[in-house]
N, C-alpha and C positions, 0 to 999 in steps of 0.2 A: 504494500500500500504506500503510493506516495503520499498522498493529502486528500481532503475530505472538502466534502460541495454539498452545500446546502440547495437545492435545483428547485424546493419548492414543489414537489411530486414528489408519491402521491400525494392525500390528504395530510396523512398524519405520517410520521416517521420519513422526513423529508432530506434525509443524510442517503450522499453517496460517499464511494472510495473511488480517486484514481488510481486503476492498476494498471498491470504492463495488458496492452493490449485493450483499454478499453476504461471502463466504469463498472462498478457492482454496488446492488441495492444493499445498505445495511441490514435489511431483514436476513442477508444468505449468508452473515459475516459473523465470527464467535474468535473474539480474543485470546489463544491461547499459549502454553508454553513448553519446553520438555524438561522436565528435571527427573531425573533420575534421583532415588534415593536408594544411596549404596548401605544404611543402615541395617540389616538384621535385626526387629523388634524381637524383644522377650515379650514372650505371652503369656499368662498363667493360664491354665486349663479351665475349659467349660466355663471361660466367658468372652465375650463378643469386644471388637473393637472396633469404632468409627474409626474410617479414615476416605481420606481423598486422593481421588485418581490426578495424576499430576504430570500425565504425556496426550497427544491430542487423541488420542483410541488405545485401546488396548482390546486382541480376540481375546475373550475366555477359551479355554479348556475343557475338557470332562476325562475321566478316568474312570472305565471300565475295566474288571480284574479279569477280562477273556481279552480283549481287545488292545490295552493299552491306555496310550494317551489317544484324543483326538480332538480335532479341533469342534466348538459347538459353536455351530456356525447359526442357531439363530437370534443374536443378536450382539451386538459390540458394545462395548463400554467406553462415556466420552467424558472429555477432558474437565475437571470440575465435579464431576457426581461424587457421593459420598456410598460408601460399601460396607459391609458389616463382614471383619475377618473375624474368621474362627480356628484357624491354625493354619501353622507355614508347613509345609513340606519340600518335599526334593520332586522339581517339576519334568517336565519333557527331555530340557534341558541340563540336567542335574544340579541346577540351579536351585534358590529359593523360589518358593510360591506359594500366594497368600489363598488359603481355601476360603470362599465365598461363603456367604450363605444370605440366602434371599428369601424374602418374607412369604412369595407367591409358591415356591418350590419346598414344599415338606419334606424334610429327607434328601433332596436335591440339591448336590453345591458344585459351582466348577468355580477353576482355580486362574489368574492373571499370575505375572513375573512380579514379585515382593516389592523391585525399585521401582515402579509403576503406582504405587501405592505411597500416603503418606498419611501417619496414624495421626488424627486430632485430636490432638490435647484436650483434657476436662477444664480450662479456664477460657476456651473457645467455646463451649458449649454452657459456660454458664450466662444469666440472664445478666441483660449488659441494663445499668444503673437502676438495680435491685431498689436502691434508696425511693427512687420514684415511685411513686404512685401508679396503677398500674392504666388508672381513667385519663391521669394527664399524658398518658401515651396515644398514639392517633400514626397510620399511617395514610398518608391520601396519595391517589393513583391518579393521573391527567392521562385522559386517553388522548387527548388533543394535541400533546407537546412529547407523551409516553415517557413519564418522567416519575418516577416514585416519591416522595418525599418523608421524611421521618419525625415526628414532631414530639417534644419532650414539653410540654405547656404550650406556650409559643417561640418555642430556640428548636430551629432546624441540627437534627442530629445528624443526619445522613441525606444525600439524594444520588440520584444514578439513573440510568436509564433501563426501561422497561417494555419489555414486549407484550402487548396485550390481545386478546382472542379478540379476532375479528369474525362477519359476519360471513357465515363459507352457504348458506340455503339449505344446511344441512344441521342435526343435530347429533351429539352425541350420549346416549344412554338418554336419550329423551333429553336433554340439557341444552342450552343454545349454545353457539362456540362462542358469541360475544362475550366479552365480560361486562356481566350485570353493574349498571350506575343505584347509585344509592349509600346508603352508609349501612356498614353489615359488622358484623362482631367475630372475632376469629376462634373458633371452640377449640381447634388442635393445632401444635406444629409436630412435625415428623422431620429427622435429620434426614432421615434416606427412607424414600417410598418408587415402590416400582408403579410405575406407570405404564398407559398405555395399553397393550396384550400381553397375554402371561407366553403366549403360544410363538410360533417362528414369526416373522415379520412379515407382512405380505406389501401391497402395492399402496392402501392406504389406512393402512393400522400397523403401529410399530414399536414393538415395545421400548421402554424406555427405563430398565433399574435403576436406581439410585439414582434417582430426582433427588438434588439437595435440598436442605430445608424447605419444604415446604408446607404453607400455611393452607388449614382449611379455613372456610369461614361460609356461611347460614347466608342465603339471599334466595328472593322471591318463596320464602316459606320452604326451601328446600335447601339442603346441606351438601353443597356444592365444593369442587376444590379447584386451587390455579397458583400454577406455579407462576412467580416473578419471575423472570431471565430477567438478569442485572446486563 
């Protein structure tokens, strides 16, 4: 990417990239990085550890005790999602490998390369200015500018940019893909929720593990969910 153009198209989310050969819509663009982490975590047994995918994909794995290793090829893990390991092994490669385990899959885990992964810490995961009240907290969503903002009284905490469900003529599990306007109350967050289909990917359903943080929140009388992308 050299530089960024504001063109005013479409409506909303009006950013482009000059790239080699051309322009791309910031809707098809995802900021990411590759860091290896060369660390080997210690694990204690029979408990679960968040962490963060930290290359732009990673294939999982499965391990059959007639067959081997093989690749599972229905679906890839992307850059940012959060995973829940539950023990490292010796992989394909006689490498480290962090075995999976996902909420949709009972019994079910396949395995990524251990540096692909980065364990997050418990002081990330605790609630940020505990002190506060939890009413003078407020997040408000512009679908107009697609900007999130974060509101601690009236002192901006945070803001960032935000993709919001637009209108496709279609719905999903009966649910409209818009994102509902209104003021709505958030009943759960989840660090890592699978999304999507549980099953192989097809042409317009695609699963998606380890959606990070994500908030549900209550609109139009029904208990709806939507992930942020930042």
């Amino acid at each position: 990417m050299y530089y960024e153009v504001d063109a005013e198209t479409p409506i909303y989310n009006t950013i482009w990239y000059r790239v080699w050969g051309g322009f791309v819509h910031r809707a098809f663009v995802q900021p990411i990085q590759i860091r290896d982490n060369n660390t080997i975590p210690d694990l204690e047994k029979d408990q679960l550890y968040l962490a963060e995918l930290t290359v732009p994909i990673s294939q999982p794995y499965i391990f059959d005790r007639w067959q081997g290793w093989q690749v599972y090829d229905a679906f890839k893990l992307y850059y940012g999602s959060n995973h829940w390991i539950a023990d490292i092994v010796d992989g394909p490669d006689q490498q480290a490998w962090c075995k999976i385990e996902d909420e949709l899959y009972a019994g079910f885990n396949y395995f990524i390369p251990t540096k692909h992964l980065r364990i997050i810490p418990t002081d990330e995961m605790t609630p940020i200015s505990a002190d506060v009240p939890f009413e003078k907290k407020r997040v408000e969503v512009s679908l107009r500018d697609q900007l999130v903002t974060a509101f601690e009284g009236s002192d901006v905490v945070m803001q960032t940019s935000v993709s919001t469900g637009i209108y496709t003529g279609s719905s999903t599990n009966g649910l409209p893909t818009t994102t509902p306007k209104g003021h709505h109350n958030i009943y759960s967050k989840m660090p890592s929720k699978h999304m999507g289909t549980s099953g192989r990917a097809s042409t317009d359903r695609r699963p998606l593990p380890g959606v990070p943080w994500a908030p549900f929140f209550c609109a139009r009388r029904l208990c709806i969910s939507r992930y942020l992308l930042a």
